[in-house]
FIDREN-198051 format. One line per 2 residues: number of its first residue (from 1); their letters; for each residue x, y, z negated of C-alpha. Coordinates in pm, whole numbers, plus 50000, padded with zeros to 5 digits. Layout:
BEGIN
NUM> A> X:Y:Z  ...
***
This chain:
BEGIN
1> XX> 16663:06544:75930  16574:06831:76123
3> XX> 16630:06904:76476  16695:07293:76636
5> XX> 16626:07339:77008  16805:07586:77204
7> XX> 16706:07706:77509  16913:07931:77722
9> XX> 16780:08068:78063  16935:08276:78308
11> XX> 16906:08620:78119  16601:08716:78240
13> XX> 16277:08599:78081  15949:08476:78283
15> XX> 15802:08794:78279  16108:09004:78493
17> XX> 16142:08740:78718  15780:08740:78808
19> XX> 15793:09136:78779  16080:09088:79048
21> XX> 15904:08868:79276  15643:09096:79298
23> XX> 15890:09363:79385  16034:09165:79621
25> XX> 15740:09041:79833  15643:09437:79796
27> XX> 15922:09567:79956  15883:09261:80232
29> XX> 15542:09379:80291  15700:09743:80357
31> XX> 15905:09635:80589  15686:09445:80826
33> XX> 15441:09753:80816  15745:09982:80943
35> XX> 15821:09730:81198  15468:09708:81297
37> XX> 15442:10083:81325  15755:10135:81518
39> XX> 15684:09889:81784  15342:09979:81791
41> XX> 15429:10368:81842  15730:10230:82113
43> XX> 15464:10063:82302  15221:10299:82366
45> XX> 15537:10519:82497  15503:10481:82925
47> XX> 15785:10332:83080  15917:10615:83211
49> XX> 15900:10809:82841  16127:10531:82762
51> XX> 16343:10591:83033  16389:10921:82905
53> XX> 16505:10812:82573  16715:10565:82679
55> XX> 16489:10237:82579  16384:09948:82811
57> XX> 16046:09791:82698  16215:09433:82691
59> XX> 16412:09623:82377  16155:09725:82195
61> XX> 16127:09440:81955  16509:09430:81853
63> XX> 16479:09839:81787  16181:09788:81576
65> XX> 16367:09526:81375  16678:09702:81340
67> XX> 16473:09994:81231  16250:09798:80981
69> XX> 16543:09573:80859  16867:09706:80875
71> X> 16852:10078:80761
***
């Protein structure tokens, strides 16, 4: 008597989803360097170059987010 085994996955084989992993934790790694550039660059900015552009320092962090993660 012989036996067949199926096995079904998800549609992608072992080697995409790793391949998309990768890609993911690549583009992760992209966007924590922007943030870390953007609030580095809006803290070195004097508060009253800030002023002038309209930012308060206690904003700084939710700019550099919205800039790293949301565009």
């Amino acid at each position: 008597m012989a036996h067949a085994l199926n096995i079904t996955h998800g549609g992608l084989n072992l080697t995409a989803r790793i391949r998309d992993l990768i890609d993911c934790i690549k583009r992760a790694n992209a966007r924590a360097r922007e943030y870390s550039k953007t609030y580095s660059e809006l803290q070195r900015l004097s508060d009253r170059e800030l002023n002038d552009i309209g930012i308060r320092r206690c904003d700084i962090a939710d700019i550099a987010r919205e800039h790293a993660y949301c565009s």
